[in-house]
Every structure is written in C-alpha cells, then in structure tokens.
VOPAGU-2260 file (C-alpha; in pm, 1 decimal, decimal comma):
REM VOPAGU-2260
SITE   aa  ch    i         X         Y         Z
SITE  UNK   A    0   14922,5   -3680,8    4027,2
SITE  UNK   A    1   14807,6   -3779,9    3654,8
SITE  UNK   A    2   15074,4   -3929,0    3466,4
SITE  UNK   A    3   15180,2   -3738,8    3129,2
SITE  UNK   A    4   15074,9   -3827,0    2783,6
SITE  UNK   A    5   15108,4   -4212,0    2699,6
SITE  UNK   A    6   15120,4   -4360,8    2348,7
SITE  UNK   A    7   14925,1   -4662,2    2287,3
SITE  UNK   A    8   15104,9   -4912,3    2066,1
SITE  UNK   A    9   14845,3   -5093,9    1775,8
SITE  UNK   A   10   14882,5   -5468,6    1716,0
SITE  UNK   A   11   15161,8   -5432,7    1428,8
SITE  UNK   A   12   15404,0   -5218,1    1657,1
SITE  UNK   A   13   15700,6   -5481,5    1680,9
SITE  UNK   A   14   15869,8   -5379,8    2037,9
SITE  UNK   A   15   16199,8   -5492,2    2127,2
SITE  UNK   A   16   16405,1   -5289,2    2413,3
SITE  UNK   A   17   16659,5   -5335,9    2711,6
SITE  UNK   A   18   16573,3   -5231,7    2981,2
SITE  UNK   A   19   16776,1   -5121,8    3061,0
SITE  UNK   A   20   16770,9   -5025,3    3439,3
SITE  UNK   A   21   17060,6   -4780,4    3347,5
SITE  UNK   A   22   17325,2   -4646,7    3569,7
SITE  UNK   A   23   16997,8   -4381,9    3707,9
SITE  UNK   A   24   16844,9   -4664,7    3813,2
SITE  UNK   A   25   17116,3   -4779,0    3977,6
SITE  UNK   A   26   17211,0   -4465,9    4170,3
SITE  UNK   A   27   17465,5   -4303,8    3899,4
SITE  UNK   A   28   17447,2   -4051,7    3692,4
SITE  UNK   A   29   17655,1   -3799,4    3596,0
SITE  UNK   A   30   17791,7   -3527,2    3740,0
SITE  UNK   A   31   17774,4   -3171,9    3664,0
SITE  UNK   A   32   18079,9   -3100,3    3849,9
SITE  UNK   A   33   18390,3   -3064,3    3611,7
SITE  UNK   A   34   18788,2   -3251,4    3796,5
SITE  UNK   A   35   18770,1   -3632,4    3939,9
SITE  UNK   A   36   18588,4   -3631,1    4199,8
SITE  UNK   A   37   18501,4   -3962,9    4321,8
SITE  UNK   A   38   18167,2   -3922,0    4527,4
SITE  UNK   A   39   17765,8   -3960,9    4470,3
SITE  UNK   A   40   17745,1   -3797,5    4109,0
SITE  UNK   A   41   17431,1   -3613,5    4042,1
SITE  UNK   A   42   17175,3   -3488,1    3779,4
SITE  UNK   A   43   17334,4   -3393,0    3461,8
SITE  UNK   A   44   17375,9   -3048,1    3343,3
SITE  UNK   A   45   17208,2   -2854,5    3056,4
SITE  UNK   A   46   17513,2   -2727,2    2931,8
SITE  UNK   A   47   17882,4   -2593,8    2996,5
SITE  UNK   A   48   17765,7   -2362,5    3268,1
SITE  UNK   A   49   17625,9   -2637,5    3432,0
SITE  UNK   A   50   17290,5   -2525,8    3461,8
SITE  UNK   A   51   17024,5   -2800,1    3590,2
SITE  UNK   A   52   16851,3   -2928,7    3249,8
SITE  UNK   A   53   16491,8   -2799,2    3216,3
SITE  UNK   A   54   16288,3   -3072,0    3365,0
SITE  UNK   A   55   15905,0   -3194,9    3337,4
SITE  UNK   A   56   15754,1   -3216,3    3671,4
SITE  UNK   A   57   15835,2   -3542,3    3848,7
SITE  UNK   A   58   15628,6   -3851,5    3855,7
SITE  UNK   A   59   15438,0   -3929,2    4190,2
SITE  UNK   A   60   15591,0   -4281,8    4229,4
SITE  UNK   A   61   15304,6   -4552,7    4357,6
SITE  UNK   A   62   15510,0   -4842,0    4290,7
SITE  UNK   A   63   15341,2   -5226,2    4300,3
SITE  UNK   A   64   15599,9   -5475,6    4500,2
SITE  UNK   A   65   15535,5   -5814,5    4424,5
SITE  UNK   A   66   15659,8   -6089,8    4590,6
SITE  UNK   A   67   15862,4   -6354,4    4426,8
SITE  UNK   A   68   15940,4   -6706,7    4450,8
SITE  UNK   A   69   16252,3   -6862,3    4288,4
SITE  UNK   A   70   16331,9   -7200,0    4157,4
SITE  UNK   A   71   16682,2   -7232,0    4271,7
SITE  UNK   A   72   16708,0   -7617,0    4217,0
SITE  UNK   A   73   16678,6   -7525,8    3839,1
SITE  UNK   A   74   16899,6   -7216,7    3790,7
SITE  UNK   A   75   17171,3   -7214,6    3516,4
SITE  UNK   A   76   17517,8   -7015,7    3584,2
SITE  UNK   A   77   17750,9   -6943,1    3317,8
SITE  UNK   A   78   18062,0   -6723,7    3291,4
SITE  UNK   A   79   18134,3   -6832,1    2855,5
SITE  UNK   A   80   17934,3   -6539,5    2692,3
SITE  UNK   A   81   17743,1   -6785,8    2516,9
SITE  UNK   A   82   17398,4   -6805,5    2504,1
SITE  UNK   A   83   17275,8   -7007,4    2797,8
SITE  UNK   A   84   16988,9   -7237,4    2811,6
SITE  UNK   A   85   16760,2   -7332,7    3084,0
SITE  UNK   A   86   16550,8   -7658,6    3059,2
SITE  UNK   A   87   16507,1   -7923,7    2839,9
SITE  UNK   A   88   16459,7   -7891,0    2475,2
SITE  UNK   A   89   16096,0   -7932,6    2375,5
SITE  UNK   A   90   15932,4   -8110,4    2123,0
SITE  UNK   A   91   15957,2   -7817,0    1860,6
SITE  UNK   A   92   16284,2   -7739,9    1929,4
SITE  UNK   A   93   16294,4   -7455,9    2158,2
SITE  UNK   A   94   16401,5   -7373,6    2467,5
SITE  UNK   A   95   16201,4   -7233,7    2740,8
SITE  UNK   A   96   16454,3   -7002,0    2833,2
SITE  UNK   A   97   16767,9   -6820,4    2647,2
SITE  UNK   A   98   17018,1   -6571,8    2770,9
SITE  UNK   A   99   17275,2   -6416,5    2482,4
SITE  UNK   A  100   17486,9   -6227,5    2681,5
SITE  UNK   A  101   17794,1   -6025,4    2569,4
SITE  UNK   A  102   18182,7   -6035,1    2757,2
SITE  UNK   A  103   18180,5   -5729,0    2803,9
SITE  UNK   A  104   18012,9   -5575,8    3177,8
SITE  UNK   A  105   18022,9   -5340,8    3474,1
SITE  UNK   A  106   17999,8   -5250,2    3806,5
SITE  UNK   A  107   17941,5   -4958,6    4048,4
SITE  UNK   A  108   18209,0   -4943,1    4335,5
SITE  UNK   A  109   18198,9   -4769,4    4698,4
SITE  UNK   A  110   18305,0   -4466,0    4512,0
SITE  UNK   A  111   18062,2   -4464,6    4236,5
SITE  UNK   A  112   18329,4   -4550,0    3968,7
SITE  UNK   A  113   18247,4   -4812,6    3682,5
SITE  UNK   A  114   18456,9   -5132,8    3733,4
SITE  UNK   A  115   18508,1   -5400,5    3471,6
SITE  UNK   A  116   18320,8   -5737,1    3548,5
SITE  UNK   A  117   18471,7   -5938,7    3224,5
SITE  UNK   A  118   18428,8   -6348,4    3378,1
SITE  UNK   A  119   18129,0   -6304,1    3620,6
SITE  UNK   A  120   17952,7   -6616,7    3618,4
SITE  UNK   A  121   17594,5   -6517,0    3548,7
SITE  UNK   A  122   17294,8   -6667,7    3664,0
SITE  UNK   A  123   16951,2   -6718,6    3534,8
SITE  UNK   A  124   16672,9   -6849,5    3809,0
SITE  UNK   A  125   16293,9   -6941,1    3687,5
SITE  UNK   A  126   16046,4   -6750,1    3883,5
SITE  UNK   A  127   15766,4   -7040,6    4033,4
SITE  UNK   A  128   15546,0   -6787,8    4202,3
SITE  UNK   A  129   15459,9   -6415,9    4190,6
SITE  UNK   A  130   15214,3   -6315,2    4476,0
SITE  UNK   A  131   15045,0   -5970,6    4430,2
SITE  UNK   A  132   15115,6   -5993,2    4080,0
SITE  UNK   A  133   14813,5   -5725,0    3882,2
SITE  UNK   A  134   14704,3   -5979,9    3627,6
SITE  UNK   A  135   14417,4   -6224,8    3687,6
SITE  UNK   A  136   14595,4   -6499,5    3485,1
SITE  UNK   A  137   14899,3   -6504,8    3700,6
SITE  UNK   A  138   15185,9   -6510,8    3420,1
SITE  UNK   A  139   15300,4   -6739,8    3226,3
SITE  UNK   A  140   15694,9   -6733,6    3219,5
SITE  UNK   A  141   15973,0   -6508,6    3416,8
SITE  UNK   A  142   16307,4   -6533,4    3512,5
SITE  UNK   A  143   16569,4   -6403,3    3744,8
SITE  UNK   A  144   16882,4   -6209,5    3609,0
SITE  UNK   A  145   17213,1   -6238,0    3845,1
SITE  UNK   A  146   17385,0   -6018,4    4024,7
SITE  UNK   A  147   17153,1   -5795,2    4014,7
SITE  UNK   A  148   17280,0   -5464,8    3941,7
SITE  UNK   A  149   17544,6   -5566,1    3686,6
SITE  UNK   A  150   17533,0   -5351,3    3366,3
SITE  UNK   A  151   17567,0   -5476,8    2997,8
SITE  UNK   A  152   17773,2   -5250,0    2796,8
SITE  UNK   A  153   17594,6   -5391,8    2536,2
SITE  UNK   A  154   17269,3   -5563,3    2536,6
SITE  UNK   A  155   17214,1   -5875,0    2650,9
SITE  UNK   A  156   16928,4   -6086,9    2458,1
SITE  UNK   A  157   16632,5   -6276,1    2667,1
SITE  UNK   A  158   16394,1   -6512,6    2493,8
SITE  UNK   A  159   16129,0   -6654,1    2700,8
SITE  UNK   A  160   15955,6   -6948,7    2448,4
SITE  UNK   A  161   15566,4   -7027,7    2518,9
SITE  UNK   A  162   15410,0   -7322,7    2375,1
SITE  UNK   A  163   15114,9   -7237,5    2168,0
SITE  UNK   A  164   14995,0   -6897,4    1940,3
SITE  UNK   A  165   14910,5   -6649,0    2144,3
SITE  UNK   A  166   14754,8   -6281,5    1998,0
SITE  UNK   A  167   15045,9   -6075,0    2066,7
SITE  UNK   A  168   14731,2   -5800,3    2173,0
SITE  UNK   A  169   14701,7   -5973,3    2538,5
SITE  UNK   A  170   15043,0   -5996,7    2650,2
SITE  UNK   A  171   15221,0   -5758,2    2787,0
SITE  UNK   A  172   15594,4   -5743,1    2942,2
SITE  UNK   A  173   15720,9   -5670,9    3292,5
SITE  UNK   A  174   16014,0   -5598,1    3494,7
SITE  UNK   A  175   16049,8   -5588,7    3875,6
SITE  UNK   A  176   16390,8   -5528,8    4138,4
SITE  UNK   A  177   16528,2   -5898,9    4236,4
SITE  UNK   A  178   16291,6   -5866,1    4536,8
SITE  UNK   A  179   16001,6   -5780,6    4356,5
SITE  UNK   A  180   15936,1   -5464,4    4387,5
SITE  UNK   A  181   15904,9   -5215,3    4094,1
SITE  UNK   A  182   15670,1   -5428,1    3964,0
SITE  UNK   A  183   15645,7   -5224,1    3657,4
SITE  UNK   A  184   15563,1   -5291,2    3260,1
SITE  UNK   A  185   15859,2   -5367,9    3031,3
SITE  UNK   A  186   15860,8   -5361,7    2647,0
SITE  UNK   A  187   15918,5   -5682,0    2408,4
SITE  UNK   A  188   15903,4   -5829,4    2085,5
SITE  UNK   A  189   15643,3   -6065,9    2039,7
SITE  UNK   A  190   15698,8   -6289,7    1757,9
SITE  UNK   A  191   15417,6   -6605,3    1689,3
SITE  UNK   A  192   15570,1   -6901,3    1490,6
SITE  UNK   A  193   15229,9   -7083,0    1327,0
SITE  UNK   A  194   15214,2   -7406,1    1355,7
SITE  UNK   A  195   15107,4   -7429,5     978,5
SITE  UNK   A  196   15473,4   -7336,6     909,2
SITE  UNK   A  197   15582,7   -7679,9    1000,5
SITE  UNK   A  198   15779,6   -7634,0    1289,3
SITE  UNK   A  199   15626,8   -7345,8    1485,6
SITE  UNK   A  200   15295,2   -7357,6    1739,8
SITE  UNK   A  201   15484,7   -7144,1    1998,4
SITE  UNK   A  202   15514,3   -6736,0    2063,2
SITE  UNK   A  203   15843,0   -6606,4    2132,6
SITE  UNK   A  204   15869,4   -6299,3    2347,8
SITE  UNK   A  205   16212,5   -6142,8    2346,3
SITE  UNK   A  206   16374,4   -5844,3    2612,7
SITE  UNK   A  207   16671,9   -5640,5    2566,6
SITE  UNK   A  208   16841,8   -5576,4    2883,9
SITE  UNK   A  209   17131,0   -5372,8    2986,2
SITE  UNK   A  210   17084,3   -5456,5    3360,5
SITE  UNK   A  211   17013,1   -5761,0    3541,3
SITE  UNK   A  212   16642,0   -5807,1    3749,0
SITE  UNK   A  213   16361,8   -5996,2    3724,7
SITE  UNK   A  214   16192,1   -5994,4    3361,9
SITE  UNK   A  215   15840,2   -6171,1    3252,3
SITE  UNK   A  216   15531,2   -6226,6    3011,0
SITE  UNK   A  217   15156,1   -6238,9    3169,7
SITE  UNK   A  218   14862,0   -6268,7    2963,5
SITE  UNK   A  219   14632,6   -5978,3    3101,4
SITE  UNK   A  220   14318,5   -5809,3    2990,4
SITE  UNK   A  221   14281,9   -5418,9    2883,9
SITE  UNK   A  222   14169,7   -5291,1    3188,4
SITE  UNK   A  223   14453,0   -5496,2    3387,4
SITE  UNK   A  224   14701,8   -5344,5    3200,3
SITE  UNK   A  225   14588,3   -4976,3    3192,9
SITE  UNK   A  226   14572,1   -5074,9    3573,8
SITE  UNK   A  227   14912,2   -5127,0    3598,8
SITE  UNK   A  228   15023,8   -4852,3    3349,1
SITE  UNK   A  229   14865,2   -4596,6    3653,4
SITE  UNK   A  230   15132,6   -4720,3    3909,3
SITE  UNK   A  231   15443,7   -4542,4    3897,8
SITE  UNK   A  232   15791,5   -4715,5    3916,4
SITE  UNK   A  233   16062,8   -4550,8    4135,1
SITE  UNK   A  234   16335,2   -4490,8    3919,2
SITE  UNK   A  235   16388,1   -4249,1    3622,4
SITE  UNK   A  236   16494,2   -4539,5    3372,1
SITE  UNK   A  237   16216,0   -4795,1    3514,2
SITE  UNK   A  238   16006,1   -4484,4    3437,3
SITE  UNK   A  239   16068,0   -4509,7    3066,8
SITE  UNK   A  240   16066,5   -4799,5    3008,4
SITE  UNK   A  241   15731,7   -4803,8    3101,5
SITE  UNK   A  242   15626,0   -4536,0    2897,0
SITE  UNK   A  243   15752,0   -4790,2    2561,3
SITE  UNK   A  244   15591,1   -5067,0    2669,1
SITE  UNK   A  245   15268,6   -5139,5    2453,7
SITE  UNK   A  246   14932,0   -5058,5    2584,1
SITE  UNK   A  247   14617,0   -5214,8    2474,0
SITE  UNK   A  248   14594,9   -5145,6    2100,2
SITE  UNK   A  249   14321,0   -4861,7    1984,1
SITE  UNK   A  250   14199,2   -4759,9    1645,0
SITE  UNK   A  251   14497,1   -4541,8    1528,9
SITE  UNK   A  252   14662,5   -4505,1    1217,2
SITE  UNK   A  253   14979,3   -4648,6    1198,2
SITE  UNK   A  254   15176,5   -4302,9    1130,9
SITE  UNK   A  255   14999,8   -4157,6    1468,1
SITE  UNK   A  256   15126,8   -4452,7    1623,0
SITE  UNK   A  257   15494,7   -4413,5    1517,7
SITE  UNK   A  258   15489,9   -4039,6    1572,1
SITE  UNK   A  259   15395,1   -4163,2    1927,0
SITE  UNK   A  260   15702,9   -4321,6    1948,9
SITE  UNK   A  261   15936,3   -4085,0    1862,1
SITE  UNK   A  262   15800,8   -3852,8    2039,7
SITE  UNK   A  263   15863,1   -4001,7    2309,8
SITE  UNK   A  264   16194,3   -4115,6    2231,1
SITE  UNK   A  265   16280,6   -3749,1    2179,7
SITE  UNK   A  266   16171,8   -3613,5    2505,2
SITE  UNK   A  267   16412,7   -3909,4    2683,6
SITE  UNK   A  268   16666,0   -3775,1    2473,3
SITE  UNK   A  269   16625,1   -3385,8    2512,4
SITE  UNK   A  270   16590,4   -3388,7    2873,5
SITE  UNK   A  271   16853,1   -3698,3    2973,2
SITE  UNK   A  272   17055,5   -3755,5    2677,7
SITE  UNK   A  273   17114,0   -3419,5    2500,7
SITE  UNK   A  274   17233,4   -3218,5    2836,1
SITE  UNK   A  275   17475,3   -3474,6    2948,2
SITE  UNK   A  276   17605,3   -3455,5    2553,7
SITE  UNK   A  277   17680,8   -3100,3    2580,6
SITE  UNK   A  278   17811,3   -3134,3    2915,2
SITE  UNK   A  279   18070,7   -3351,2    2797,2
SITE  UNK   A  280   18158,1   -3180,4    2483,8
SITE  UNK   A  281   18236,5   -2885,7    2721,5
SITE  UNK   A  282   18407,6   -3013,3    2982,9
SITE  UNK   A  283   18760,5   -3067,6    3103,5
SITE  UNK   A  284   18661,0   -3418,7    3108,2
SITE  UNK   A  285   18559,2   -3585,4    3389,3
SITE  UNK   A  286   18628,8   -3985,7    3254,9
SITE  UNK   A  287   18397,4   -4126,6    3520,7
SITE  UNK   A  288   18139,5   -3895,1    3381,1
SITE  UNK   A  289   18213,5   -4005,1    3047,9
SITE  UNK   A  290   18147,2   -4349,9    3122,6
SITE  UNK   A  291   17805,8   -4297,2    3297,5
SITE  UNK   A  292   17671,8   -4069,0    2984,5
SITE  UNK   A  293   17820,8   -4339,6    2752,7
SITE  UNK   A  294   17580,9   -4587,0    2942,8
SITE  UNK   A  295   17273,1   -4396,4    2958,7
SITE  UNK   A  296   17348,5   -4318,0    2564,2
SITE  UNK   A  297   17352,9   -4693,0    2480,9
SITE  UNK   A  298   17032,1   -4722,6    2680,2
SITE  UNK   A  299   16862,2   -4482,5    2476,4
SITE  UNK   A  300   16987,7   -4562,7    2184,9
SITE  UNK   A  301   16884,0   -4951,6    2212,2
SITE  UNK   A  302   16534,9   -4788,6    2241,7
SITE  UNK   A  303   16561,4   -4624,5    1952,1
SITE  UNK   A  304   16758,8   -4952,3    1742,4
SITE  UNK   A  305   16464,1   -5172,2    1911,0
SITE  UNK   A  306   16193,0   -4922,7    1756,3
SITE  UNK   A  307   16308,5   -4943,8    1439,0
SITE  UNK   A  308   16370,7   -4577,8    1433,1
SITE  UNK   A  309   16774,1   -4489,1    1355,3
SITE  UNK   A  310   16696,9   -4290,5    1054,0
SITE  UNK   A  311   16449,4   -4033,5    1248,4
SITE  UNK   A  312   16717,6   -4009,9    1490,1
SITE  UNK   A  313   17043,7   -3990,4    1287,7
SITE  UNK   A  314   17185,5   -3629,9    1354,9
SITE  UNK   A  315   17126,3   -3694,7    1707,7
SITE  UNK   A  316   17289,5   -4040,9    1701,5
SITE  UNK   A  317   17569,8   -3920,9    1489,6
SITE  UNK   A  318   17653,6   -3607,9    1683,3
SITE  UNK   A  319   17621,8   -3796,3    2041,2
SITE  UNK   A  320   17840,0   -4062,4    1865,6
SITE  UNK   A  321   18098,7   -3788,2    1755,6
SITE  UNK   A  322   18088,4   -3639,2    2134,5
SITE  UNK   A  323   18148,2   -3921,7    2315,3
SITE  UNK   A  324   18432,9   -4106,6    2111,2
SITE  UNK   A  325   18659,1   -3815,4    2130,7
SITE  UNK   A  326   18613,7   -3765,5    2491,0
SITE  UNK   A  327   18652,6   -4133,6    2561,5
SITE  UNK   A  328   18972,3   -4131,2    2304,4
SITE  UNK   A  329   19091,7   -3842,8    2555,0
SITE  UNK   A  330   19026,5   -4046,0    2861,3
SITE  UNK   A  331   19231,3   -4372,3    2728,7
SITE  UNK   A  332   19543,1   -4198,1    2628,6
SITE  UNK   A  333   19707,0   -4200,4    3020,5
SITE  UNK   A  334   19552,0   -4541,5    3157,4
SITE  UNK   A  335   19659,1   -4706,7    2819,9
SITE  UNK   A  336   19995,6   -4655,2    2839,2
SITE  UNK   A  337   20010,4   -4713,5    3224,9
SITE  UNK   A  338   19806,9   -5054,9    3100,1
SITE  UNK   A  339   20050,0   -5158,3    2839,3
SITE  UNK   A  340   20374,0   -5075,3    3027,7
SITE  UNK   A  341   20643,7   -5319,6    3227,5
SITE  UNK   A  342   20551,6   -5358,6    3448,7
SITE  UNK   A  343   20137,0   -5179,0    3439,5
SITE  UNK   A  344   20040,9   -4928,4    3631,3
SITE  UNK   A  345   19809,9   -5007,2    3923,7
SITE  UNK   A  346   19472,4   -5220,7    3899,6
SITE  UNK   A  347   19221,2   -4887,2    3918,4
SITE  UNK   A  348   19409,7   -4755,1    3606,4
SITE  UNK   A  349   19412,5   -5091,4    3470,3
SITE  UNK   A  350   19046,8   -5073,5    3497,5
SITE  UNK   A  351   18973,3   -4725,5    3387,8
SITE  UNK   A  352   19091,7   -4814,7    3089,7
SITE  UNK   A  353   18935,2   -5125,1    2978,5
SITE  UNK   A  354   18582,6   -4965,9    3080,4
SITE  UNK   A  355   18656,6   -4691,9    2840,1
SITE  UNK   A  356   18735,1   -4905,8    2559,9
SITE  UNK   A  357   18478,0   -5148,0    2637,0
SITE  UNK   A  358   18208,1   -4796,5    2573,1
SITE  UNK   A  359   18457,0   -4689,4    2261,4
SITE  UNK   A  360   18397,3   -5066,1    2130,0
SITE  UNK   A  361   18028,4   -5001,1    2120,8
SITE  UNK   A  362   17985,3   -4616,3    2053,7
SITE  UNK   A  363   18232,9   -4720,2    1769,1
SITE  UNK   A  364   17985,3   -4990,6    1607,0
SITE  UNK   A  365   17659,0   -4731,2    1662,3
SITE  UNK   A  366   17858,9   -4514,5    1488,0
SITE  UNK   A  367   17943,7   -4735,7    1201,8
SITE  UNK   A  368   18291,5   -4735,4    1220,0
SITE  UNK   A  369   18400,5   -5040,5    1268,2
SITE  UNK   A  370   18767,0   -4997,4    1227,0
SITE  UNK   A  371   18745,9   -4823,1    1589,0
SITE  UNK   A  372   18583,5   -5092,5    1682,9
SITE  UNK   A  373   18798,2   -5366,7    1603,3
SITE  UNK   A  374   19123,8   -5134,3    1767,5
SITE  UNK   A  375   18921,4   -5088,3    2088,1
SITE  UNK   A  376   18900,1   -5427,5    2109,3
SITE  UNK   A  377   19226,9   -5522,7    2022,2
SITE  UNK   A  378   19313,6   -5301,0    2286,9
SITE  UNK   A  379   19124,3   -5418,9    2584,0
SITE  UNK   A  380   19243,2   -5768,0    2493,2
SITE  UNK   A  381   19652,5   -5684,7    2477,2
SITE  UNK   A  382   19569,3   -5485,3    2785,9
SITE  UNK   A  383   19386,6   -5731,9    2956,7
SITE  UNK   A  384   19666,0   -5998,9    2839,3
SITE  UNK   A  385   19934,5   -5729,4    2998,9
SITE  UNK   A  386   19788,8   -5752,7    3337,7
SITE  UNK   A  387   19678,7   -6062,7    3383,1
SITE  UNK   A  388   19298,8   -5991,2    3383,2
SITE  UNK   A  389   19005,5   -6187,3    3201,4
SITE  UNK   A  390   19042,0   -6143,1    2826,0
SITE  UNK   A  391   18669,9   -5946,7    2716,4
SITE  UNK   A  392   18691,9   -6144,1    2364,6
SITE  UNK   A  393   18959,5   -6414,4    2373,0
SITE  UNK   A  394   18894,1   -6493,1    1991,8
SITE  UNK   A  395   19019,3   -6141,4    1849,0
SITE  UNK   A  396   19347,9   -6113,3    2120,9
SITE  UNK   A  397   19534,2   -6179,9    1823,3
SITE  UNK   A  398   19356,8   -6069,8    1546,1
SITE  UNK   A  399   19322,4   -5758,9    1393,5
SITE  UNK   A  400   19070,8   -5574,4    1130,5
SITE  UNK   A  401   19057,6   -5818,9     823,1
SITE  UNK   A  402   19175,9   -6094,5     925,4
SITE  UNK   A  403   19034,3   -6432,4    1123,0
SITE  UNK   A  404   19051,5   -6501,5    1468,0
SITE  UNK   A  405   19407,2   -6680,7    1594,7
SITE  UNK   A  406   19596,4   -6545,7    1334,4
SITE  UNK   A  407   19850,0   -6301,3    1378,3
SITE  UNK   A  408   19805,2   -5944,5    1429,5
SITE  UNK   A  409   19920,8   -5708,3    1130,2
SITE  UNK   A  410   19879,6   -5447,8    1336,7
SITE  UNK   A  411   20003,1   -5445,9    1700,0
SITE  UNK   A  412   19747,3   -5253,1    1870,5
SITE  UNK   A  413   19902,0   -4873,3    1973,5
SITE  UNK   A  414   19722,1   -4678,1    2259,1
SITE  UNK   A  415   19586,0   -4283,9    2160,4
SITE  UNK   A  416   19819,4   -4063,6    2143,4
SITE  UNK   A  417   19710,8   -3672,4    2168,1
C-alpha cells in the first residue's frame, strides 16, 4: 500500500518533538462508551452519539526490528527529577548524554486505568550495537529509556552531544520498542555549536519524549532515509511521529514547507484529537477517559509547541484547553475530598486523583493560566503529604502562588467544589 502524502522538511526547519509513544501506542485510548467501565478502552468517538470518527484508510504496517545491544555496565538510574548525566564530561564541556525529566509520571494497570508513578527510579542505558540497523554508517549515539512504557505527563528532555559540526541535512532521528523493533524515524532538533564561537565544535541533537524506548541519531544518506521513511511502524502514535520527522531537504520555499507542517499537524488533530474533545465535552464523564484524551492532547500539542506553531493552532488549543480542565475539575471534586480526609479514602481514589491533577497541572500551563497551575500542584502535594505517598514537587508542598518555595502557604489548598 503507498503511504499518504509526506512533507519534506528544508535545512532551516528546526524540529524538536516527544515522541511521544502515547497511551495508543501503548494499548489505551479512549473509550467511546459513556459510565466507569474499567476494561480495554477503544477508538474514540466523533462525537456525543458516539459515532466512530471518519478515518483515512489504515497504514499497511512493514515494520524494521532491529536488534539491540546494551551497555549495562554504564547505565545511570535516578529517581531526583533532575537532569541526569551519563559519562564523563568532555573537553568542551558537554555531556554525552542528558535526561531532564519531570516528577510527575504514569502507568497503565491490569485494568487499563492510569496510575501515578511519582519516585520511579529511571534509567538511561547506552546502546553499543544496533544490528539490522538501515543506515550504512551504523549510528553514532542512542540510548535506552527505562521502564519502558512509563508515560511523561509532561515532556521529558533528551540531549545526545556529538563531538564535531555535523550538516544538520544528513542526520536524521530514530526511535525503536526496548527490543528493537519499530525501528522507525523520530523527529529532533539539531543544533551545531561552531567551534569559532570559542567553546563549541560539537552538534547537539535534542528529543522530546513522553514515553520511554530506545531513541538515536545516525548519519545516513538520502536514499537511506527515504528507505526507511517506506517502512511502516505498528502503532498509530509511532506512525506520526514519523510523518514529522525531517526528510532529505528539497528545493521548497520555506512557506510550502511550513504549510506542510501544519497540515499535517491538523489532520492528527481532526481525526485523533478533535473527536475525543467533543466526546468529552458531551459526556457524563468517564474520568479514566479523561485522563487518556488529556495524554494524547499533550502529545499533540508538544508537536505543535516543538514546531513552533501555537499561534496557527490557538482556537484549537484554547478550546481543547477549555474542554478538558472543566471535565478534569469535575473528576477531582469526589477523590479530593476522599484524598484530603482523616483518615483518606482508599489508595485507587488516592490515585485517581493525583493523576487528574497531575493533567490539570499541565493543561493549566498550555492554557496560560498559571494560577490553576500552581493550585493543582499545591494540591497533589497536600494530598500526596495526606497519604503518605511520594510528594510530585517537594519544593512547592508549602508554597503557594507568589511566594518562594518553604515558606508558608497563604492559601491552604481547597479541593473543587461543584
């Protein structure tokens, strides 16, 4: 089966993205079914009736598994949030590898509900060997993500430093499963430091992520990476990000380029993003659902941020923003109280809640208010404090809007009330 339409990116097209192996990609996604039922969700819906969304014709998937070989001796765990370095420091300065990762994560349990994961030590492995990879060069640096399948609400930042100036034109980005397969293409910002600046001589490439996996820089040839751009990932979210990553650069004016882009970025949001919106804006809300379309919304919305492209997408981001707080504002009001009582309710309530104020804490910031942002916060951490759990950002558990961390609270945080 041909693939659809693909924009090529030109050399000046900065690309910075997660990856964002979303909750799709994992298996989730929301269901069209309104109540609380627990089991395998499904595709969303188009709208209130629950219609399937109109959909393009699948992909063929004709995946490329790699196999990969780790360098355990040399892998870095950290549980501190803070950004976590792997190997010595060279002679510039750098690092060879750098994870900024935020407190705030999530799992799937047996039942398909989002779990917090606030404290899960997290692991970054250098890859030593990629058999079957597509380029003729090999690659030049990768890494391992751990546990796999853990989901940043928000992004978590990769930098993968390579001595020397490389023209950002022959490297490309890729992504594969922990076991190598999905070997797919993966976007990321290139960014050369000259050496003539005094302190440069190296090429930063940088990935957003949302999920953890295996994530890399080769140095390939056009007609390896047009190669590669023909195999198909499994996996709708795998899918797209392959259709951001840059291809070999043509002659194209800079405004085809961009509308490229967003046209793209559209279609993920009219066919994913849009009909999951409206779902939830009609629904007698299902929270779990909630949760899942808040995920895939912060996916597509790092895109977007990555892209540089907020303003062409700014009724969409502030209506989805709009949607999604008040449902999730809905969803906290029981498992707040229940989380803030003597003595709390029980641990899956507990846990209910901090996911949805973990996704209120970042729809919140998209949305520019960052009043909500600093209460959904405050919340998670006096609830988390409550129950005994892992605080998600020790340093404002006693501080609210305005003032500095360890000072006292003005104002005690208060769960929603309807």
């Amino acid at each position: 089966m041909t693939r659809r339409s693909r924009f090529v990116l030109s050399l000046t097209v900065a690309l910075g993205l997660v990856l964002a192996c979303g909750p799709i990609s994992t298996g989730l996604s929301p269901s069209p079914t309104g109540g609380t039922s627990s089991n395998s969700p499904s595709e969303p819906a188009s709208s209130t009736t629950g219609e399937p969304a109109t959909q393009e014709p699948a992909l063929v998937p004709n995946p490329l598994n790699v196999t990969i070989t780790l360098d355990t001796a040399n892998a870095k765990t950290s549980a501190g949030f803070v950004l976590n370095v792997l190997g010595r420091q060279d002679v510039n300065g750098t690092y060879p590898f750098q994870l900024n990762f935020p407190p705030d994560m999530a799992s799937i349990d047996a039942d398909g509900i989002m779990v917090p994961e606030t404290g899960t030590p997290v692991t970054v492995t250098p890859v030593t060997a990629i058999e079957g990879i597509p380029f003729s060069q090999g690659y030049l640096k990768a890494v391992n993500l751990s546990p796999e399948g853990l989901l940043m609400i928000a992004p978590a930042s990769l930098k993968l430093t390579l001595p020397g100036e490389y023209d950002p034109a022959t490297l490309v980005g890729f992504a594969a499963d922990g076991n190598g397969n999905n070997f797919h293409l993966y976007p990321a910002l290139i960014n050369v430091v000259p050496l003539a600046s005094g302190y440069g001589g190296f090429t930063e490439v940088t990935f957003d992520v949302l999920h953890f996996t295996m994530y890399g820089v080769a140095q390939a040839t056009v007609q390896e990476i047009l190669a590669q751009h023909a195999r198909v990932p499994e996996g709708q979210s795998n899918q797209d990000d392959d259709l951001l990553a840059p291809l070999p650069p043509v002659d194209e004016a800079r405004s085809a380029v961009n509308q490229r882009i967003i046209d793209e970025l559209r279609r993920q949001h009219d066919l994913q993003i849009k009909p999951a919106i409206d779902r939830v804006f009609g629904m007698d809300v299902d929270c779990n659902y909630v949760d899942v379309v808040a995920q895939q919304f912060i996916t597509w919305h790092t895109r977007v941020e990555a892209l540089g492209f907020n303003y062409e997408f700014e009724e969409e981001i502030d209506r989805d923003t709009a949607v999604l707080l008040a449902a999730l504002f809905k969803c906290m009001q029981i498992p707040c109280s229940l989380c803030m009582g003597t003595p709390p309710g029980d641990r899956r309530e507990v846990d209910k809640f901090l996911i949805h104020a973990f996704y209120a804490e970042q729809i919140a910031n998209i949305a520019g208010d960052y009043e909500g942002v600093h209460r959904w916060d405050n919340l998670a951490n006096a609830c988390a404090q409550n129950t005994g759990r892992p605080l998600p950002n020790p340093g404002l558990a006693t501080c609210g809007l305005g003032c500095s961390p360890g000072a006292p609270n003005p104002t005690p945080p208060a769960c929603p009330v309807p």
